[in-house]
N, C-alpha and C positions, 0 to 999 in steps of 0.2 A: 778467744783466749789464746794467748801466745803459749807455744809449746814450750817445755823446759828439756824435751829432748834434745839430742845432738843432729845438727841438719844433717840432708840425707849429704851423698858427697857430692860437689859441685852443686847444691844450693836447694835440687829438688828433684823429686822422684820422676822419672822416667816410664813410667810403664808403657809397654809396645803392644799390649794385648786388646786387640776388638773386640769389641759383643756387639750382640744385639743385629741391626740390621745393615750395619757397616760390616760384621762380621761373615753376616752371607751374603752380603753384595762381592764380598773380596772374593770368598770360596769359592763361589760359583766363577766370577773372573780368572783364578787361578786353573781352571778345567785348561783352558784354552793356551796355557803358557809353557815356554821351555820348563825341561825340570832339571834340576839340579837334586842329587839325593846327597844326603847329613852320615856324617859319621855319628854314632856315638855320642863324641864330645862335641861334636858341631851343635846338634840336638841340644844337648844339655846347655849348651854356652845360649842359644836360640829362647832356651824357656827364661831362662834368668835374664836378660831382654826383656821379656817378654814381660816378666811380671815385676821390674823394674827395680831388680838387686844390682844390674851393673848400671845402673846409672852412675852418671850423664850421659852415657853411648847410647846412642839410637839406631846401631846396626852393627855392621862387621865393619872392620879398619880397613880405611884407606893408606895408602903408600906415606904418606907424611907422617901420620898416627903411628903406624908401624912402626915404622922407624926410628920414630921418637920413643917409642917403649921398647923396644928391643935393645938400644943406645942406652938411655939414661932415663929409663922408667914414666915418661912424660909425652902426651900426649902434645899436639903440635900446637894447642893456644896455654901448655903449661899445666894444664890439671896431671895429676899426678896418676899414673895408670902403670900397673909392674909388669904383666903376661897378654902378649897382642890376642885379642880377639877375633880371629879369622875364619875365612870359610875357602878353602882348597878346592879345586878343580884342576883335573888334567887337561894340560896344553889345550888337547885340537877341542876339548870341548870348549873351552873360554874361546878359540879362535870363532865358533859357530853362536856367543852374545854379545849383539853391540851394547856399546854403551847408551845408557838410556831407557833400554832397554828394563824390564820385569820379568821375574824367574821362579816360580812355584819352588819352596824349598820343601822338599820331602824327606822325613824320616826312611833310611834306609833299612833300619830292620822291620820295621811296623808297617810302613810305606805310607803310613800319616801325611796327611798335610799340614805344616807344620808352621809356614808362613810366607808372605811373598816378599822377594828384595827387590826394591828398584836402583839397578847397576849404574852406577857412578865412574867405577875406576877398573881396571884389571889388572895386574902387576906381576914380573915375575919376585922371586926370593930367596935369599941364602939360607935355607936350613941347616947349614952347618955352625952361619953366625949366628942365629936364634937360638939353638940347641946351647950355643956356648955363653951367650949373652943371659937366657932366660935360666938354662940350668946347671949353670959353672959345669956344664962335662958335654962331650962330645960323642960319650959311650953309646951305642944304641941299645946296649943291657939297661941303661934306666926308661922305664917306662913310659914317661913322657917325652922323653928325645926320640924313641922308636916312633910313637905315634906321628910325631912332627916333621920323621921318616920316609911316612908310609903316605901323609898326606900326596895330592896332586903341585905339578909345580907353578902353578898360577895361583893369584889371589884375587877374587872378585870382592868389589865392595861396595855399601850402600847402605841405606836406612833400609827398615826391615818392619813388617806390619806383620802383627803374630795373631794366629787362629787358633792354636793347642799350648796347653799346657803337659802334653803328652797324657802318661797314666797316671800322673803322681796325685791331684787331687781324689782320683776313687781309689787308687793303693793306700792313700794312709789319712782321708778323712779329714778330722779334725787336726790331727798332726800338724797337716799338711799347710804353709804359712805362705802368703806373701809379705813382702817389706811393708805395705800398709797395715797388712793384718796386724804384725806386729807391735805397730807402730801406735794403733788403738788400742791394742790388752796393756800395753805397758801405761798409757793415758789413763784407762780406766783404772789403772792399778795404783794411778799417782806414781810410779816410778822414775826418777830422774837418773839416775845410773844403775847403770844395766852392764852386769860382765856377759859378754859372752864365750860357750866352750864348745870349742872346734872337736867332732870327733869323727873317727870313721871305722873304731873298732868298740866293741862291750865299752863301757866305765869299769875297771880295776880300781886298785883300792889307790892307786896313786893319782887317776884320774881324781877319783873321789874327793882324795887331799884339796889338791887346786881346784875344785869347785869350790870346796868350804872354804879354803879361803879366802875366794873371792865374796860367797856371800857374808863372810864379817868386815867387807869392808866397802858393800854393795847394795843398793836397795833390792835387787834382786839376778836372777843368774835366767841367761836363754841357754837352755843346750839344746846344740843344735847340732845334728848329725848330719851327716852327707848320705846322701840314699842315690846317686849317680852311679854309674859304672867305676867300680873297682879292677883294683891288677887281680891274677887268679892267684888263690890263696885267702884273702882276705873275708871277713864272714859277712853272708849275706844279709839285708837290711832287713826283714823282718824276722829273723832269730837275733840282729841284733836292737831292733825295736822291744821284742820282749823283756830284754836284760833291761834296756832304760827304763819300761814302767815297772817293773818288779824293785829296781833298786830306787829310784823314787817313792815308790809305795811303802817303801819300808824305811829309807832312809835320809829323808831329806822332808825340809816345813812343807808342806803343799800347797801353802801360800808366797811360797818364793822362788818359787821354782816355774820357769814354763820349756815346757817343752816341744820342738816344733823342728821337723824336717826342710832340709831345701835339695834341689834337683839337680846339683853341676856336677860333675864328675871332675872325680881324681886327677892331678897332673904329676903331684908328689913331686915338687916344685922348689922347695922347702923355702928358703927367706923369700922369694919375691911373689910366692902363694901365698903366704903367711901374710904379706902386705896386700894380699888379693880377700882373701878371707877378711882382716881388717877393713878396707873400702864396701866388702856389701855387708858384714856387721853394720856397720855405720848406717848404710840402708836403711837398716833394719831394724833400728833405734837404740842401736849398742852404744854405751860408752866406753866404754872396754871390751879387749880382747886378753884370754887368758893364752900367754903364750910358755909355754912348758920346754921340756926338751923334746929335740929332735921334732921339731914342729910342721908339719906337710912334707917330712925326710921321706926316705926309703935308702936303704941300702948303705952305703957308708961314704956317699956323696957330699956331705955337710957335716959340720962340725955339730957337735950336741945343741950350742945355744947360738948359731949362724941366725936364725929365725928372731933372736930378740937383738940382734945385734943390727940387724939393717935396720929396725927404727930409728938406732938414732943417727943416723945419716940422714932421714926424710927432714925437711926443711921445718921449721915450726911455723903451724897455721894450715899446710898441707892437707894434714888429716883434722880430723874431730873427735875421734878415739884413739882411745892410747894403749900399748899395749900395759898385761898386768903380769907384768915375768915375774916365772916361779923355777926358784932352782932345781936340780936334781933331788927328787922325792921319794922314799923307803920306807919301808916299814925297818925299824931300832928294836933289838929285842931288848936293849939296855934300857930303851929307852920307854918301851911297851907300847908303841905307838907309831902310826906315823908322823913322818919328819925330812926335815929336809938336812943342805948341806951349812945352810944359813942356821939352822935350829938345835942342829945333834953332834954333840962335842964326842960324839965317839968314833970307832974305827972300824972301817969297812968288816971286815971277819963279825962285826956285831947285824949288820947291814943286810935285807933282802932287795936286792934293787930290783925292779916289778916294771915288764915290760907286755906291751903284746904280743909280740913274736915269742917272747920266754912261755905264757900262759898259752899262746895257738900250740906251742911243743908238749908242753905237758898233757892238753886235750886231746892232741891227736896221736899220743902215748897210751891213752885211757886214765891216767893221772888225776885226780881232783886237785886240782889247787887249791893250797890251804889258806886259812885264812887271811894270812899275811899277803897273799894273791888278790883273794878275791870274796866278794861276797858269797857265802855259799847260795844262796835263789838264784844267781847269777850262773855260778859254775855250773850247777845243776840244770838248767837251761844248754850252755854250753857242752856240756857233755853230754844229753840227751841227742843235740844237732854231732856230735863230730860221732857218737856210735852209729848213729844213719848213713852216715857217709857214705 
């Protein structure tokens, strides 16, 4: 039976993950090879490979790849790709692997083996043009430009045959999704449009809003959290796991809802993340992406709605999901509700405009946020975690 999903991107799923007895034929082969250890985000970018959210890529970028996404968003045969892919090493180590050559990829803080690449290319690179190209600033105060900083200044590249999924399948169980998984609950569910909702902090009440709108106009909604490494500050994934099934449990159909974590880490990127986040939706069997304000921002790098604005520059036919922009979102005391800027003919002084940084302040004041914030089973969760602090 032909599927009424949206294909994955570039035509079909990719996964890079072994089992079985290809899995420890590699393992055991990997004893015996150079290593290369993973940042972090190396890791993270490694598992989503791995279990085939960035498809079409079948490893780290090569020099022409690069190139072409750091320029003009596009990969070198034209598929459409926004934030390069890569894997850093310093100089004299790249100088000690030939090409051709295989490289045990290790988790450096776990010291996991994570996967093996077979090197194709080595390249050096402008970090300073990346930084400006990928995240309109140069500042090394934003998070992701520091990381791409701190990297080595070589780049190896190659297809990539992956052994781990890291910890994320026994951290969070069921949760816990691949793009196929996905891609069968929404089949069994009969669903053909699917919004998906990007998050990395609690659901607030204005989160909340842009869900339900999307499910009146949706057969059903994925929220989907990021459970990767965050900047410090931001709250941890399992106090922020308990807020999602608590305010699910309480507030939303349970037949419309699925809920399911993935494994990448933050770039806070904002429009050309937000077009990254869109590509493994897609994956994932989204037809929509819920894009709100200040969408994969941080700090005051990007305009409020920069993130709904680079869609339409993406060429049509590009993508397969579209975004589902939502304007600036409040709770109206005029209006007793939430609302937006499209909905509420009234004036700001009526207005509680509801952020997560506004509620992280209030919590780590001792402050309950009121309801106009926040669900109370939520904040109370919330304020439980920031008195332990």
């Amino acid at each position: 039976m032909t599927s009424k999903l949206v294909p994955p991107h570039g035509g079909e799923l990719k996964p890079l993950l072994l089992e079985g007895k290809e899995r420890e034929e590699l393992v055991q082969r990997a004893q015996g090879l150079p290593v290369v250890r993973l940042t972090s985000r190396e890791t993270s970018d490694l598992i989503m490979l791995a279990i085939g959210a960035f498809s079409p890529l079948d490893g780290f970028m090569g020099e022409a790849d690069y190139t072409g996404v750091v320029e003009n968003m596009h990969l070198k045969d034209g598929t459409l790709w926004p934030i390069p892919i890569t894997l850093a090493v310093r100089s004299e180590q790249a100088d000690g692997i030939e090409i051709g050559a295989e490289v045990s990829l290790i988790d450096d803080e776990s010291g996991e083996l994570m996967g093996v690449l077979s090197v194709t290319e080595k390249f050096s690179y402008d970090k300073q043009r990346e930084a400006l190209m990928v995240f309109r600033t140069q500042d090394e105060a934003h998070p992701g430009v520091a990381k791409v900083y701190a990297q080595g200044d070589m780049l190896l590249a190659g297809p990539v045959k992956a052994v781990s999924e890291g910890p994320y399948p026994e951290l969070y169980g069921e949760h816990y999704a691949r793009p196929a998984d996905t891609r069968a609950i929404f089949e069994e569910l009969g669903w053909h449009t699917i919004a998906a909702f990007q998050t990395r902090n609690p659901i607030h009440r204005s989160h909340e809003y842009c869900t339900k709108i999307a499910l009146e106009v949706s057969d059903g909604i994925l929220i989907h959290p990021l459970v990767g490494k965050l900047k410090a500050g931001d709250i941890p994934a399992d106090v922020r796991m308990k807020c999602y099934e608590v305010l699910l449990e309480n507030y939303y159909p349970k037949d419309r809802v699925v809920l399911k974590v993935y494994p990448m880490e933050m770039r806070y990127g904002g429009p050309r993340e937000a077009v990254l986040h869109a590509i493994f939706r897609q994956n994932y069997g989204c037809s929509h992406l819920i894009v709100g304000r200040d969408h994969a921002g941080v700090g005051d790098y990007y305009g409020p709605f920069d993130a709904q604005k680079i869609f339409e520059d993406i060429p049509s036919g590009e993508l397969h999901i579209d975004p589902l922009n939502i304007d600036w979102t409040f709770w109206c005391y005029k209006c007793d509700g939430m609302a937006s800027m499209k909905s509420c003919p009234h004036g700001k002084e009526d207005r509680v405009l509801i952020s997560g940084t506004k509620v992280r302040d209030m919590l780590s004041g001792g402050e309950m946020p009121p309801k106009e914030f926040s669900r109370p089973e939520v904040a109370q969760i919330l304020m439980d975690y920031y008195k332990n602090l």
